[in-house]
N, C-alpha and C positions, 0 to 999 in steps of 0.2 A: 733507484730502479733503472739506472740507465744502463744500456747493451743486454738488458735482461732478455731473453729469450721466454714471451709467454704465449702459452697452447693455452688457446679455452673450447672445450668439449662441452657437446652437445650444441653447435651455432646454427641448427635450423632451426633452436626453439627460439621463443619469442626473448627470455633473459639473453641466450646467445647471440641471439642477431643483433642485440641492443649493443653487444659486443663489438660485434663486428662494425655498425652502421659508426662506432664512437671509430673503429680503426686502432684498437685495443685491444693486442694480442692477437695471432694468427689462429683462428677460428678453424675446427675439425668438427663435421657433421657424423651423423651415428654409422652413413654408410663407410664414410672412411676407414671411421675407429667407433668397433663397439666396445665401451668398460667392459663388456658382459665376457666379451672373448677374449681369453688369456693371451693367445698371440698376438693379436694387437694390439694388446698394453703393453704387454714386454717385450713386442719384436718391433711395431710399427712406430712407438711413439718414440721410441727413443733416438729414433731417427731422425726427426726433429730437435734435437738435443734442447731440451727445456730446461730453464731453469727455476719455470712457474710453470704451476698446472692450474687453471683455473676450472673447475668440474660445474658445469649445467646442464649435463646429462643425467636426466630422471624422467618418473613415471609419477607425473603430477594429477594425473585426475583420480580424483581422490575416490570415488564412486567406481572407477573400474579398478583400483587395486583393492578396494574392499572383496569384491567378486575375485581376480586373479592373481590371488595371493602370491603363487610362487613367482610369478613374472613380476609381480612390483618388487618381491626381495631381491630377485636375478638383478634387478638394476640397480636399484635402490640402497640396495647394500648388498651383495656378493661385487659388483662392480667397482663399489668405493672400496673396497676390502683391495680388490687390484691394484686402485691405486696406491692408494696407501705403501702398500710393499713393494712397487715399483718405484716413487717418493722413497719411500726409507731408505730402498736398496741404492740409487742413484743421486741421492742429498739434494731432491727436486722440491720445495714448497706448494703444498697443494692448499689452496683455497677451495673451498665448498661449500655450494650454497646451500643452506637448511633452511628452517620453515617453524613457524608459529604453531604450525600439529604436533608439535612435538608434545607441549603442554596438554591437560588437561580443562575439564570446567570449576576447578577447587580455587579460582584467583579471582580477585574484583579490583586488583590495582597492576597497572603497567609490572610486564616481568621482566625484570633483571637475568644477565648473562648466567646468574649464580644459582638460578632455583633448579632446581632438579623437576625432569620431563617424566611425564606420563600419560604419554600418549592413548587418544579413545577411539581413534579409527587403524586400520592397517597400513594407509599410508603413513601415518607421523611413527609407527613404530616401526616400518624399518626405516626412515630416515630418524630419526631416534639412535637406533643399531647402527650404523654407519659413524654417526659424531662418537658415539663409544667406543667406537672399532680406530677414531683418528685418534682421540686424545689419549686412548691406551697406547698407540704405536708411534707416535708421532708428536717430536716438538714445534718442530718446523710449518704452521698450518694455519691457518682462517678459518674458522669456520662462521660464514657469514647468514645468521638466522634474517628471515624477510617473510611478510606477509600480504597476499592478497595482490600481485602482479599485476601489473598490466603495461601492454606495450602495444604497438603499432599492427607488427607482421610479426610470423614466422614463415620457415621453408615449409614447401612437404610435397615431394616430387620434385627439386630444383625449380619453384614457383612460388614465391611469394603470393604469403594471403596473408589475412588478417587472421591478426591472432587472439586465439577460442579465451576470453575472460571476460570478468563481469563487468566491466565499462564498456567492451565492446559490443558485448551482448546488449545491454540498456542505449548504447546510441542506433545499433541497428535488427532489433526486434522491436515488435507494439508490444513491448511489454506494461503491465499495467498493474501487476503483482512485486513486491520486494520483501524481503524478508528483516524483520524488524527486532529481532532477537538474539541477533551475531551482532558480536564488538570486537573490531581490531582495528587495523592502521591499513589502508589503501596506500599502494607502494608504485609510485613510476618507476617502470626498467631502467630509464635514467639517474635513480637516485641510487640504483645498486652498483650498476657502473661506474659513477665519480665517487661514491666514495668508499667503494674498493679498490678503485685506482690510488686516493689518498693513504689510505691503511696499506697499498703497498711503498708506495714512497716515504712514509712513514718506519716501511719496517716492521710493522706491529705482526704479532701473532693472538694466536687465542681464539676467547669466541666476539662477535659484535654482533646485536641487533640493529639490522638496515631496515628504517622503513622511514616514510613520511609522516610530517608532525600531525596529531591531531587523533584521535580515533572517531570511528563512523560505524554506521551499519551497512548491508546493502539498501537497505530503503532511504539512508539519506543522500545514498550515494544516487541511486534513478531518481530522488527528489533535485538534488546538483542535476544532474546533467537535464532533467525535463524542463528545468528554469534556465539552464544556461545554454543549451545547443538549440539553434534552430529547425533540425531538422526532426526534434524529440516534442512532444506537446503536450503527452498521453497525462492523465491524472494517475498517479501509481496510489494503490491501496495497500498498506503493512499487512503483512502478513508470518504469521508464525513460521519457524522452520519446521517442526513438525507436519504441517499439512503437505509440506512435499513429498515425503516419504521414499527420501534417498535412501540407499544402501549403507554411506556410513554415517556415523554420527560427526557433530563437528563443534567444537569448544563455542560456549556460546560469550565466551570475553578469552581472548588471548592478546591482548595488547599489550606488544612491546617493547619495553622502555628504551629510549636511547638514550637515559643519560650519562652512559658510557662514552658516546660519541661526543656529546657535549662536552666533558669534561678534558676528550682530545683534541678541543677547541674544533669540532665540526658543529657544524649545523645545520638540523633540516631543514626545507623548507613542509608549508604545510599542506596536505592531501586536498586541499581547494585550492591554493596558487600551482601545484602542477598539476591537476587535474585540469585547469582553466585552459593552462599553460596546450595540455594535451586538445582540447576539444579546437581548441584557436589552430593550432595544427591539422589535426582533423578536417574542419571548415575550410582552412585552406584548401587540401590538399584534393579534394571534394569538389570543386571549382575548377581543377587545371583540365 
């Protein structure tokens, strides 16, 4: 991977920044380059002459593209469509990050690279469309599945904040509610970034599930952090995802297997040594 030239889109969001904070590919935010706009796929980025696209520009909440459907597809997939055919046209390798919505509620064991998606909300189905739209067009590609994010900051306004996910939400809300009937893999930003940096030094293409070892809920996840951060205390009560009464629905077991990654002799670690890892930072940084 050396003299590679890699663009990673989307680096005001919280995966992008995680990007950028590693010093991992020149980082373009949406004002520069939107996938959405055809001239600044084919006119602006090429000007960067890339020889890696690394894509984490999306429309992640998963609650407002159930509501504004055409706007989660305009990104979500008309935008990966872009690239894709800018990639194909210019022989660029596009990595793309995907998502554990893609699947369904039909599984009770860790999902494999190889099962077929069928997504239950409108966000995993156009990101769903988008991985069919690559691996129809495209040899050259990652598509890198992950679940359940979390990271530090993102941009918004050229301002770092903290960035909107459920660890951060449970170290700074009194929340006292969690939801006990979702099962996946809680994912550090850092564990997408090293070992998509490894999968590209490696070379590999295809698809990989990234996530950290272990599966949880959110309720075990506010039980972790209320036992382990000091500045958290609250007694949290399990509760159904039903009584929230979101807009979309959400797989209530999507965990995904890495033993793909294993077998490329990577290994995770597990969603409580970097969770730990994250709050000890946190704590730190809380201090200065």
């Amino acid at each position: 991977m050396e003299n590679k030239n890699i663009i990673v889109l989307g680096g005001d969001g919280q995966l992008g920044s995680a990007f950028r904070f590693a010093d991992f590919g020149y980082t373009v935010n949406r004002d520069s380059v939107s996938i959405v706009n055809y001239n600044d796929v084919f006119e602006r980025l090429p000007e960067f002459k890339p020889d890696i696209i690394i894509n984490c520009a999306a429309m992640t909440d998963v609650d407002y593209c159930e509501e504004h459907r055409e706007e989660a597809e305009a990104v979500n997939y008309h935008g990966v469509r872009n690239l894709v055919n800018l990639c194909k046209e210019n022989d660029i390798k596009l990595v793309h990050i995907s998502t554990d919505y893609v699947f369904d509620n039909k599984h009770d064991m860790p999902i494999s690279e190889t099962l077929l998606f069928n997504p239950i909300n409108w966000y995993g189905h156009t990101k769903a469309k988008a991985e069919e739209y690559i691996i129809s067009n495209l040899s050259n590609y990652l598509i890198i599945r992950t679940s359940w994010l979390y990271g530090h900051s993102r941009v918004v306004n050229g301002i770092a904040e903290p960035a909107r996910n459920m660890v951060n939400f449970f170290i700074n809300s009194a929340c006292d509610k969690a939801v006990v009937d979702q099962i996946s893999r809680l994912t550090n930003v850092k564990t997408v970034v090293d070992i998509t940096k490894k999968l590209l030094e490696m070379e590999e293409t295809g698809i990989f599930n990234v996530a950290d070892g272990g599966s949880t809920t959110p309720f075990e996840v506010a039980e972790y952090i209320s036992s382990n951060h000091f500045q958290v205390s609250n007694w949290v009560e399990p509760i159904l995802s039903r009584s929230l009464h979101r807009k979309a629905a959400r797989p209530k077991y999507s965990v995904l297997s890495t033993a793909k990654l294993v077998n490329h002799g990577i290994i995770v670690k597990s969603w409580m040594d970097n969770l730990k890892g994250y709050l000890n930072e946190y704590t730190a940084a809380s201090r200065v």
